[in-house]
N, C-alpha and C positions, 0 to 999 in steps of 0.2 A: 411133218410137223416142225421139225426142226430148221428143216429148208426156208418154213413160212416165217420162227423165228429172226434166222438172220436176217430173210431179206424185208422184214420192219428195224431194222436197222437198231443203233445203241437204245433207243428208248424203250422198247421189248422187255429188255433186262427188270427196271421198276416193274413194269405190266406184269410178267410171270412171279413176281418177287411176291406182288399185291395177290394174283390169284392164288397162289401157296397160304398164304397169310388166312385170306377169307375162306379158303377151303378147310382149313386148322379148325378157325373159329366157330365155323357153324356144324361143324362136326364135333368138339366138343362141349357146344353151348347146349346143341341137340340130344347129345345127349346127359345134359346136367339140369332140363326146363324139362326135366320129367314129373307130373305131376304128384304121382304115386312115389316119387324117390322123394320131390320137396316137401307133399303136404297130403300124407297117406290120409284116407277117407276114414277111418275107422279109431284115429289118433287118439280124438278128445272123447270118444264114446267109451274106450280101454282109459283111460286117466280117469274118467266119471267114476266108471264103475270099483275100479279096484280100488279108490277112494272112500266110495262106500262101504263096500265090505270093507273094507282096513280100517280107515277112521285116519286113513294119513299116509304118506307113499314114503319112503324112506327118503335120504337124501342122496344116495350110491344109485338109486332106483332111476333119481330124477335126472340124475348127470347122465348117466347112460343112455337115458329120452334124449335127452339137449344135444348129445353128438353124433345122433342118429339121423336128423331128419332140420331141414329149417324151421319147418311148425312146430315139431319137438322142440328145438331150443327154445321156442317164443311161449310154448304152454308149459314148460315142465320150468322155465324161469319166472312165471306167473305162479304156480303152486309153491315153488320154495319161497315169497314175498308173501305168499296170500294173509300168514299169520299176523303182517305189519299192517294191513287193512285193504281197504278197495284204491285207496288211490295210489299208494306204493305199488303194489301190484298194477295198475292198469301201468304208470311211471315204467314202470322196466319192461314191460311186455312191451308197450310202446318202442323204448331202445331198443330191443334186440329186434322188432321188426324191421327197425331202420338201418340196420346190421345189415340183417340178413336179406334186404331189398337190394342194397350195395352189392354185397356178394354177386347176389344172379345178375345184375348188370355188369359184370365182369364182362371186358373185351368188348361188349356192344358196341358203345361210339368208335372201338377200331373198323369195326365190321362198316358202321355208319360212315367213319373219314372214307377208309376203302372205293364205297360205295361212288362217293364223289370227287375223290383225285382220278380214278381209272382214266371216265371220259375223259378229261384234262391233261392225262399223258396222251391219252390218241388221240386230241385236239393236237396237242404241240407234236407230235410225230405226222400229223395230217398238214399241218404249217411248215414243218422243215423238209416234207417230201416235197409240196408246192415247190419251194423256194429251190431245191435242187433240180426241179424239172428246167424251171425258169433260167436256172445257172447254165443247165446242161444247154437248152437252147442257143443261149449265147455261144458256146463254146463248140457249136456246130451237129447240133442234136440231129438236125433238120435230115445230114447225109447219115448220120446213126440211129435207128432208132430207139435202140437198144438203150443209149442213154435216157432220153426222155421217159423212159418205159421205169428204169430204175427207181427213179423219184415217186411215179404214179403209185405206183406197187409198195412204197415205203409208205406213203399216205393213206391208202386204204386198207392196207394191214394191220398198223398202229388204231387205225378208228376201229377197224370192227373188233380187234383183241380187248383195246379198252370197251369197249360196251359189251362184250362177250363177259367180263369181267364185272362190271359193274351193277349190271342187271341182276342179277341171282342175291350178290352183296346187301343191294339196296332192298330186295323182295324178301331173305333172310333179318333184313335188320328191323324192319318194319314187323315180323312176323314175330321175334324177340322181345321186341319192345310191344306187345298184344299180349303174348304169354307172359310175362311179367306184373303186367297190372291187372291180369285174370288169376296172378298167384298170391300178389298180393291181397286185394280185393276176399279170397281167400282166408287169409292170413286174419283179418278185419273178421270177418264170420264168424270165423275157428273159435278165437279169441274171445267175443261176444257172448257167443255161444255157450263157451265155458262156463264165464262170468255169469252167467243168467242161471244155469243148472249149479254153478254153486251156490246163488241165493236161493234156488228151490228147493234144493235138499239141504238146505241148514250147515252150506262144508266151510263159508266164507271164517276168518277169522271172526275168534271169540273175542276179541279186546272190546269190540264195540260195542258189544251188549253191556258188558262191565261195566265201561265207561259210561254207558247212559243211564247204568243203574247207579253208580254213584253219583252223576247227577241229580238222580231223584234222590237219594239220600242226602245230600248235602238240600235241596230245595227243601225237603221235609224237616231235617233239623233247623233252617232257618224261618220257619211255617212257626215247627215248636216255641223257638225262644219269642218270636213275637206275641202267639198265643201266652208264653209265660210271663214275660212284660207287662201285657195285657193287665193279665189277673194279678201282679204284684202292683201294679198303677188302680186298680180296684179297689187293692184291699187296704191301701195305703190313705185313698180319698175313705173309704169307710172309716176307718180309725179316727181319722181326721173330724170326721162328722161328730 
């Protein structure tokens, strides 16, 4: 291996540099797009229920959810908001989805650059072996062959380490960026989901029923004094009579 190394000549060095890099990345991206570590299945069905029976999750409860898990952060930041109404809460579960979308695309587009510098170094080491064959010719290859042969060996070592390299990168980064938007995607459900089971069972904030009830109470008092108007404009033309 190493022999194969040197003899692709100084541009190897980037090449091995890149496949270090992308072997990092998709060994710990692989194992962070786990699905059960991002967006456990059973999350929002434990927040439902303990909900119910409690009548409310503590606040120590909910932090604890939030650093646990990426769908935790997004539902347990959704229940500590829910008391300001639906659209506050939908507002910050929104942001912290967009957080936590950020997060797991960690490294990707390195993985993605990788992907497409590789060939490009064992392009240009496939160009500079040519050009060395060429050189060596002039300089009397023809009674050596040994020289011509150096060049050759430079250019097709550099091409196949870079495509050796690139290939897996680009099939890794592809597979990344799949898993991501099936976690998000996810994320979108989870969320929904919540929100629909907290208007079924009655957990959404209480402001809004208040608030609609004092609007019918302020409508009803404005009802009254017209009705009172009314009959002071009645009894006012009776007198008059």
């Amino acid at each position: 291996m190493w022999e194969l190394v040197k003899a692709g000549g100084w541009l190897m060095t980037p090449i091995v540099v890149c496949s270090i890099l992308a072997l990092v990345i998709i060994i710990e991206r692989s194992h962070t797009l786990q699905f059960n570590k991002v967006a456990p299945s059973r999350l929002r069905e434990q927040l439902i229920t303990r909900l119910r029976e409690n009548g409310d999750i503590g606040r120590t409860q909910l932090m604890n959810v939030k650093e646990k898990t990426a769908l935790g952060d997004i539902l347990a930041t959704g229940l500590l908001y829910r008391q300001y109404g639906l659209e506050s809460m939908t507002m910050h579960m929104q942001n912290r989805a967009s957080v936590q979308v950020h997060q797991l695309e960690k490294n990707i587009n390195m993985l993605g650059t990788i992907g497409a510098i590789a060939p490009l170094l064992g392009l240009l080491g496939t160009v500079l072996g040519i050009i060395s064959s060429f050189l060596a010719i002039t300089d009397g290859a023809m009674q050596d062959p040994t020289m011509l042969a150096a060049g050759v060996s430079q250019a097709l070592i550099t091409t196949a380490a870079g495509m050796i390299v690139a290939i897996p990168a680009l099939v890794a980064y592809r597979y990344f960026q799949r898993r991501i938007i099936d976690i998000n995607a996810q994320f979108e459900t989870q969320a929904g989901l919540m929100i629909q089971e907290l208007y079924d069972y009655h957990l959404l904030a209480s402001a809004q029923p208040s608030t609609a009830s004092s609007r019918l109470s302020i409508e009803d008092s404005i009802v009254q004094e017209r009705s009172f108007g009314g009959l002071d404009s009645d009894k006012t033309s009776i007198a008059a009579m």
